[in-house]
C-alpha positions as CSV (number, residue, x, y, z in Angstrom):
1,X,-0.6,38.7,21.2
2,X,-2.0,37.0,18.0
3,X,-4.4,34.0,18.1
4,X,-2.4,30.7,18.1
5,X,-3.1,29.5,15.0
6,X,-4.6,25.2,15.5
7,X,-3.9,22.5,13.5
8,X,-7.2,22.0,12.9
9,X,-10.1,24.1,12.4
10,X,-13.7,22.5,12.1
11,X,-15.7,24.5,9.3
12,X,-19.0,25.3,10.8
13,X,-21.3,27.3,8.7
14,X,-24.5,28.8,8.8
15,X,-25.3,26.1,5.9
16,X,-24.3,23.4,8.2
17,X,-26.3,24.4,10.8
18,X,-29.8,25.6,9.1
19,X,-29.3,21.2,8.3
20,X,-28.9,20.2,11.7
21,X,-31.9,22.3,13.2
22,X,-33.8,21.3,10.4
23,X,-33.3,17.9,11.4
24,X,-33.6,18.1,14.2
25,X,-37.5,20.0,14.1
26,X,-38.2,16.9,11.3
27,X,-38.1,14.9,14.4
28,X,-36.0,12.4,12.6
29,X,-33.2,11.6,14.3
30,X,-32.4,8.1,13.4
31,X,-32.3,5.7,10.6
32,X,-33.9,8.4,7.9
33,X,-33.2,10.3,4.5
34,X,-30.3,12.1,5.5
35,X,-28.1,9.3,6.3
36,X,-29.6,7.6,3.1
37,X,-28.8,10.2,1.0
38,X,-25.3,11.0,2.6
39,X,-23.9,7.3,1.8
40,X,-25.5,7.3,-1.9
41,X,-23.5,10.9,-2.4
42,X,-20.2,10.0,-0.4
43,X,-20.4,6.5,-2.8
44,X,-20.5,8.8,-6.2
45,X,-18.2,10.6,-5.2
46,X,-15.5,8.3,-4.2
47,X,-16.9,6.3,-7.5
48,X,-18.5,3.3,-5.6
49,X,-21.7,1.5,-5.7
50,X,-22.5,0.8,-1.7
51,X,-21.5,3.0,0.9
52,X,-22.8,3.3,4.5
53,X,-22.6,6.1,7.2
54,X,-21.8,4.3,10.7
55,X,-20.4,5.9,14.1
56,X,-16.5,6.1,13.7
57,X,-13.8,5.4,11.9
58,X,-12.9,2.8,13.9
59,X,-16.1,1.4,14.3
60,X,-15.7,1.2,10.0
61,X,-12.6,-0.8,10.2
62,X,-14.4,-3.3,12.7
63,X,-16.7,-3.6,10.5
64,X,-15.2,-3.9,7.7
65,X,-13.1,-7.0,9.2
66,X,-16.1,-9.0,10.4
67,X,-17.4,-8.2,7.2
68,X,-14.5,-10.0,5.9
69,X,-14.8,-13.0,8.3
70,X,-11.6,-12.3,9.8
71,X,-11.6,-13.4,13.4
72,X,-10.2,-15.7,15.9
73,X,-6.8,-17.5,14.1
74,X,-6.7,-14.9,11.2
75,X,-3.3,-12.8,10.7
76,X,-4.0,-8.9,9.0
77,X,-1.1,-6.6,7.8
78,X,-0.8,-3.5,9.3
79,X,1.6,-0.5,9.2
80,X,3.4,-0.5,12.8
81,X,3.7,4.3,11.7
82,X,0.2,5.2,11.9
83,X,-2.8,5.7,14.5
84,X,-3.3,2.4,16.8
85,X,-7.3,2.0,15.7
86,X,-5.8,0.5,13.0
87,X,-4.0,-2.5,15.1
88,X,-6.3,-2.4,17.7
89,X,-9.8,-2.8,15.0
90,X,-7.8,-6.3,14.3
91,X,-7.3,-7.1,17.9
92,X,-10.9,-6.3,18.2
93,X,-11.8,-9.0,16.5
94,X,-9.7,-11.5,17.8
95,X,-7.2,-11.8,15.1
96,X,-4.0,-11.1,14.8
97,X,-2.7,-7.8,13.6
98,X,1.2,-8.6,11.8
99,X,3.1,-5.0,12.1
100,X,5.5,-4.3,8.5
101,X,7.5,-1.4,8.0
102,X,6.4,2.1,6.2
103,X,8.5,3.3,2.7
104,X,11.0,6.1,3.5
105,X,9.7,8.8,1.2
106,X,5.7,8.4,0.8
107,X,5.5,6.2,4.6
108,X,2.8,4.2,3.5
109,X,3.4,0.3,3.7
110,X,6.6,-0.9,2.4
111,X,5.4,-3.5,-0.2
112,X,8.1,-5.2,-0.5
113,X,8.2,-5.6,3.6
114,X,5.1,-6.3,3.5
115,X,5.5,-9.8,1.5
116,X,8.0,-11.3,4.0
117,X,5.0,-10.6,6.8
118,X,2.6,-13.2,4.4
119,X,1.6,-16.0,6.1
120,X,-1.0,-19.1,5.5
121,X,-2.6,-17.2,8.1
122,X,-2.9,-14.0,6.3
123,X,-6.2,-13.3,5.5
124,X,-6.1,-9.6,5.1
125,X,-4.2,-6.3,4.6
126,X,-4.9,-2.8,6.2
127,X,-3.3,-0.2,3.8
128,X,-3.4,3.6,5.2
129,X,-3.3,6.6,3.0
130,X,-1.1,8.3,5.7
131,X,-1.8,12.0,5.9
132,X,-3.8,11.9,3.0
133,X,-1.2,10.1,1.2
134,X,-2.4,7.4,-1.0
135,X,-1.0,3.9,-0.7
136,X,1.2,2.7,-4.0
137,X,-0.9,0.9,-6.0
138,X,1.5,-2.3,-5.8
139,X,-0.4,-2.7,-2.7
140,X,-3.4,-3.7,-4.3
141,X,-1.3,-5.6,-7.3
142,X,0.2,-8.0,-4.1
143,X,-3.0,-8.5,-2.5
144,X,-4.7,-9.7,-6.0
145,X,-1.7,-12.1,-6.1
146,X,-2.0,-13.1,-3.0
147,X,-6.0,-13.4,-2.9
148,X,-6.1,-11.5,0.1
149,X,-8.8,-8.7,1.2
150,X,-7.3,-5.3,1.3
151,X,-9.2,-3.1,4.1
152,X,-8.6,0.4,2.9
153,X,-7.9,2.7,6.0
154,X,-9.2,6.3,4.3
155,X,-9.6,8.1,7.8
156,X,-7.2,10.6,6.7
157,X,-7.9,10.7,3.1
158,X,-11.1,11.9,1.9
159,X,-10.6,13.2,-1.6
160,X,-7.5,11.8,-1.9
161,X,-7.0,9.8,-5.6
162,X,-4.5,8.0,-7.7
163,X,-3.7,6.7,-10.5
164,X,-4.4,2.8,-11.2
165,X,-4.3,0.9,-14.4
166,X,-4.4,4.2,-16.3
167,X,-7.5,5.7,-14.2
168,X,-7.6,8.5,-11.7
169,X,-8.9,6.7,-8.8
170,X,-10.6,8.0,-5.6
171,X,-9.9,6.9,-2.1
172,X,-12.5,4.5,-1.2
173,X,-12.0,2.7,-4.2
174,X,-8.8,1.3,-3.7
175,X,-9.8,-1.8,-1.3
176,X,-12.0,-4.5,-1.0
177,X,-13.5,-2.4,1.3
178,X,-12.7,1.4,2.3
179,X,-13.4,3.1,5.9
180,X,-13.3,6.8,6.5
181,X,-13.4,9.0,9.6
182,X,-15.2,12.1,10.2
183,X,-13.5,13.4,13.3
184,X,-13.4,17.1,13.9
185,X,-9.7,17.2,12.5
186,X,-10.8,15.8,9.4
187,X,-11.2,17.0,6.1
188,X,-14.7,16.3,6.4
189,X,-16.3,16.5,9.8
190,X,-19.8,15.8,10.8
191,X,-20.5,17.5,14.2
192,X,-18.7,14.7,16.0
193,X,-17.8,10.9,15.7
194,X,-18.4,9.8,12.2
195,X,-17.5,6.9,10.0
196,X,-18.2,5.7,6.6
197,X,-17.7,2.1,4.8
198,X,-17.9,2.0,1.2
199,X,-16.8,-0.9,-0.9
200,X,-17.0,-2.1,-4.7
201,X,-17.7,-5.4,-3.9
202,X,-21.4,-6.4,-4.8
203,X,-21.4,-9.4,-2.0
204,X,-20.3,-6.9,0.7
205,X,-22.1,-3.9,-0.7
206,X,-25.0,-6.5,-0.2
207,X,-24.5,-6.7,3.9
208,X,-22.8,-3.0,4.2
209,X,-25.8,-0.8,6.0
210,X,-27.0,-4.2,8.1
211,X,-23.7,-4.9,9.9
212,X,-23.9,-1.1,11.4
213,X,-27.7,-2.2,12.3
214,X,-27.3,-5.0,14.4
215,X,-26.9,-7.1,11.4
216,X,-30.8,-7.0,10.8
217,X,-32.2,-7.5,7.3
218,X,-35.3,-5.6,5.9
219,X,-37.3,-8.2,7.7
220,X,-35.4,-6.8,11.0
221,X,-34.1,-10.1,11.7
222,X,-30.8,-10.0,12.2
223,X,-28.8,-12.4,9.9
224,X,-25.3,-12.3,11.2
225,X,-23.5,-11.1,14.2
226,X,-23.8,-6.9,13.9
227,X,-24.1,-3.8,16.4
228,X,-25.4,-0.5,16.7
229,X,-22.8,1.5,14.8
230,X,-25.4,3.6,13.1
231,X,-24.9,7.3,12.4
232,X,-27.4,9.9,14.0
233,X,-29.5,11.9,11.6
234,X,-27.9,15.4,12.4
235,X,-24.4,14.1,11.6
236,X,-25.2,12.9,8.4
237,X,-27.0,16.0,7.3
238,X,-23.8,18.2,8.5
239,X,-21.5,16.0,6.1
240,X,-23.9,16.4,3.3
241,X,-23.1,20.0,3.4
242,X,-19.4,19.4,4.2
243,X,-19.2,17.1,1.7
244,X,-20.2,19.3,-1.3
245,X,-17.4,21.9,-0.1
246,X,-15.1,19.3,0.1
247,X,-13.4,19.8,-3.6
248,X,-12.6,23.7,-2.7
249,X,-11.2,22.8,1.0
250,X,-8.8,20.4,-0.7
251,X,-7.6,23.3,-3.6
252,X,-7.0,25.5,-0.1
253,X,-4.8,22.4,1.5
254,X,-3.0,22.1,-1.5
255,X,-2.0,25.3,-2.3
256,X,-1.6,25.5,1.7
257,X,1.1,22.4,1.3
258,X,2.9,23.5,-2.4
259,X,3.7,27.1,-0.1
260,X,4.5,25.1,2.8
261,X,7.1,22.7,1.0
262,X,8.9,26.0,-1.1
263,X,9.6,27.9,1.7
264,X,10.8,24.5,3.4
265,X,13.1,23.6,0.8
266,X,15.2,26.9,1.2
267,X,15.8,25.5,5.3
268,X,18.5,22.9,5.4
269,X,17.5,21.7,9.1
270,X,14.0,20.9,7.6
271,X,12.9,18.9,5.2
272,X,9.4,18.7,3.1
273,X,7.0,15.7,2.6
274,X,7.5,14.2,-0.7
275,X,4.0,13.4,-2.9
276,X,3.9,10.0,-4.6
277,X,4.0,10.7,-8.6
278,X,0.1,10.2,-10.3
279,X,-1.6,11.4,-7.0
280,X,-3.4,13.7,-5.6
281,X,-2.9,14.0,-1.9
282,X,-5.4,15.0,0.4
283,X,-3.3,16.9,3.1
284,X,-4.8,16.0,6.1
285,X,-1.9,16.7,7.8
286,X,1.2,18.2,6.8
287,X,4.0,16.7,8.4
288,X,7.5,18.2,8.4
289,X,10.7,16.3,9.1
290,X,13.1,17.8,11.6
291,X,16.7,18.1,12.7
292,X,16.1,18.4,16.2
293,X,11.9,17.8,17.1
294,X,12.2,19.9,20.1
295,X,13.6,22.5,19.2
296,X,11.2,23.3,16.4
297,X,7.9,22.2,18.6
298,X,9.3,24.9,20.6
299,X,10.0,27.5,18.3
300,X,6.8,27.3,16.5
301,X,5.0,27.3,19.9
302,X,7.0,30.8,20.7
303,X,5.0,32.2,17.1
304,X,1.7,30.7,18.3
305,X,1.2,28.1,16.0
306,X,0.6,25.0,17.4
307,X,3.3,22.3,16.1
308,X,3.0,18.4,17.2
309,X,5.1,15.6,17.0
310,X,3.2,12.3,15.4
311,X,2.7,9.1,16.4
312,X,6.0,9.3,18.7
313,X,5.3,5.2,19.8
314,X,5.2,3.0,16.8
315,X,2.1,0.6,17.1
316,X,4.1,-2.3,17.8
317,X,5.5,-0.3,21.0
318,X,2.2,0.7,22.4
319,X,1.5,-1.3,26.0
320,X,-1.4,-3.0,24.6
321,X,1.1,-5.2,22.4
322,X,3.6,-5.7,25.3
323,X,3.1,-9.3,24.6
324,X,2.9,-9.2,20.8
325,X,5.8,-11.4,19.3
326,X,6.6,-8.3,17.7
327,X,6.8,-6.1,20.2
328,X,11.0,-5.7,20.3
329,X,10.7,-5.8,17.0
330,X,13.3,-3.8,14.7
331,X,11.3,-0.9,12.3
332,X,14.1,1.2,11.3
333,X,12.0,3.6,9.0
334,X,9.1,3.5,11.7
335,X,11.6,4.3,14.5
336,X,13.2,7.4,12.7
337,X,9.4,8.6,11.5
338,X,8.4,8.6,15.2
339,X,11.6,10.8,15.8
340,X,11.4,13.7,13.3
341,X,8.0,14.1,12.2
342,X,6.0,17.1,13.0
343,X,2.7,18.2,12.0
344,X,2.0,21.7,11.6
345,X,-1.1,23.7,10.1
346,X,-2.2,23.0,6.3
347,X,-5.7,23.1,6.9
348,X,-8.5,24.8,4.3
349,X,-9.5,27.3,7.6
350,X,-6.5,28.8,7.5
351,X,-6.3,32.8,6.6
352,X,-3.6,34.4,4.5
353,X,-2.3,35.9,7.6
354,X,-2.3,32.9,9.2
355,X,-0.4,31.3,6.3
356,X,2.0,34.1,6.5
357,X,2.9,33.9,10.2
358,X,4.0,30.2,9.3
359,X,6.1,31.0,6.3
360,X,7.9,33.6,8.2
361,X,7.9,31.0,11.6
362,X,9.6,28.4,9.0
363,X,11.5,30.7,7.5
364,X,13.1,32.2,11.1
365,X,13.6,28.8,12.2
């Protein structure tokens, strides 16, 4: 039988780890140069000024909202179709996370949904780039018009872009402040649980690497309420590698997605993700929409390739909200997401054979 081909494959090279041993024998495993020089070369890239590496992307969006001074009383956006850190980082602070519906083509937040959700309360927005999908830039547009903060959720996104006001513009630039994940499944992995926050904001930028420190100035004397949500060393001298490959894994996932979406389009019980017009999406995951969910999990599972359905409970629906006024709320485009999405392998690992046995797997189906 053939190896079952994963929806993710962490790239692990001989690059990567000549840096971890070597940081490891420096004996610096905390606090040092590599996690310096990782959140100066993760900020050029995404085309920010202040960046820092911290433990997860969850941990980033925390931060990020006490950052913000969003707490007890406050109201925040969110999307009810993507992963619950992104509701639960709100509850986590003891505000109030406001659940608005996703568009139907690109399933990033519905805009125009999302201005009926504005309160006096509303302090804040949490805009995804779902799957690698960049948000519409209307997003930002509202939340200038609105003078709110908009919390960019990158954790799927790295190297995602779009274009704004006539600019190609990275993902991480695209908020008030931006958070990233480097889980294994991401497009850019560290070893294990990684974040980064980056921001354009000079009077965040200012606090960004002392909220992940116990919110301890150069002085160590800690100047507002922070934790230890550092990075280690080792991690941050695997992404440096990772990150300069970055560029090349995204070519892979992209040509991975455009042979995906033609051989999908010739299968009338299935039906392709759409890419927003002006951007360039990151393809974290490829997510196909199908007739019958079941059915397809299970025929992709008889090829061995590993098929999942995503986010199957809306945030909103998740126990932990069971008491959330919005809790039997109606999400139309949310409920028929959770229904028919399933995410199959796009990622840069995979071989021409690999890509193959899919095609044919879509094809047969």
């Amino acid at each position: 039988m053939p190896e079952r081909i994963p929806l993710a494959r962490p790239s692990w090279t001989d690059e990567m780890r000549k840096a971890a041993v070597s940081t490891l024998d420096s004996g610096r495993w905390v606090k040092g140069p590599q996690g310096r020089a990782f959140a100066q070369e993760f900020a050029e890239y995404c085309g920010v000024e202040f960046a820092s590496p911290c433990n997860s992307g969850s941990g980033a969006l925390i931060a990020a909202l006490r950052l913000l001074g969003i707490g007890p009383g406050d109201e925040v956006i969110v999307p009810s179709f993507t992963f619950i850190a992104t509701a639960t980082s709100v509850s986590m602070t003891g505000a109030i996370p406001v659940f608005a519906e996703v568009e139907p083509d690109y399933w990033c937040l519905d805009v125009e949904d999302v201005k009926k959700r504005i309160t006096p309360r509303t302090r804040g927005i949490i805009g995804v780039h779902l799957f690698g999908q960049c948000y519409g830039t209307d997003l930002i547009d509202l939340c200038r018009e609105h003078n709110l903060a908009l919390i960019e959720d990158a954790a799927q996104a790295h190297g995602a872009s779009i274009v704004y006001n006539g600019v190609a513009t990275m993902a991480g630039a695209l908020g008030t402040i931006s958070c990233f994940s480097f889980f294994p499944s991401k497009n850019v992995a560290v070893g294990g649980e990684g974040g980064m926050i980056t921001s354009v904001d000079s009077e965040i930028g200012a606090r960004i690497k002392a909220i992940v420190d116990h919110g301890r100035d150069g002085s160590l004397q800690s100047q507002e309420v922070g934790t230890n949500m550092r990075m280690s060393e080792v991690f941050a001298a695997i992404g440096r590698v990772q990150l300069k490959h970055l560029d090349d894994w995204l070519d892979a996932r992209r040509s991975n997605a455009a042979t995906l979406s033609s051989v999908i389009a010739t299968n009338p019980k299935l039906e392709a993700p759409q890419v927003r017009p002006d951007s360039g999406h990151a393809w974290h995951q490829y997510c196909v929409q199908a007739d019958n969910i079941e059915s397809f999990i299970q025929h992709m599972s008889h090829h061995d390739i590993d098929a999942r359905q995503i986010y199957p409970v809306p945030c909103h629906q998740h126990a932990v909200y069971n008491e959330h006024r919005q809790a039997g709320g109606e999400f139309p485009i949310t409920s028929r997401l959770s229904k028919q999405l399933v995410s199959i392998p796009v990622h840069h690992g995979l071989t021409e054979v690999e890509l193959d046995r899919i095609v044919k797997a879509l094809i047969s189906y």
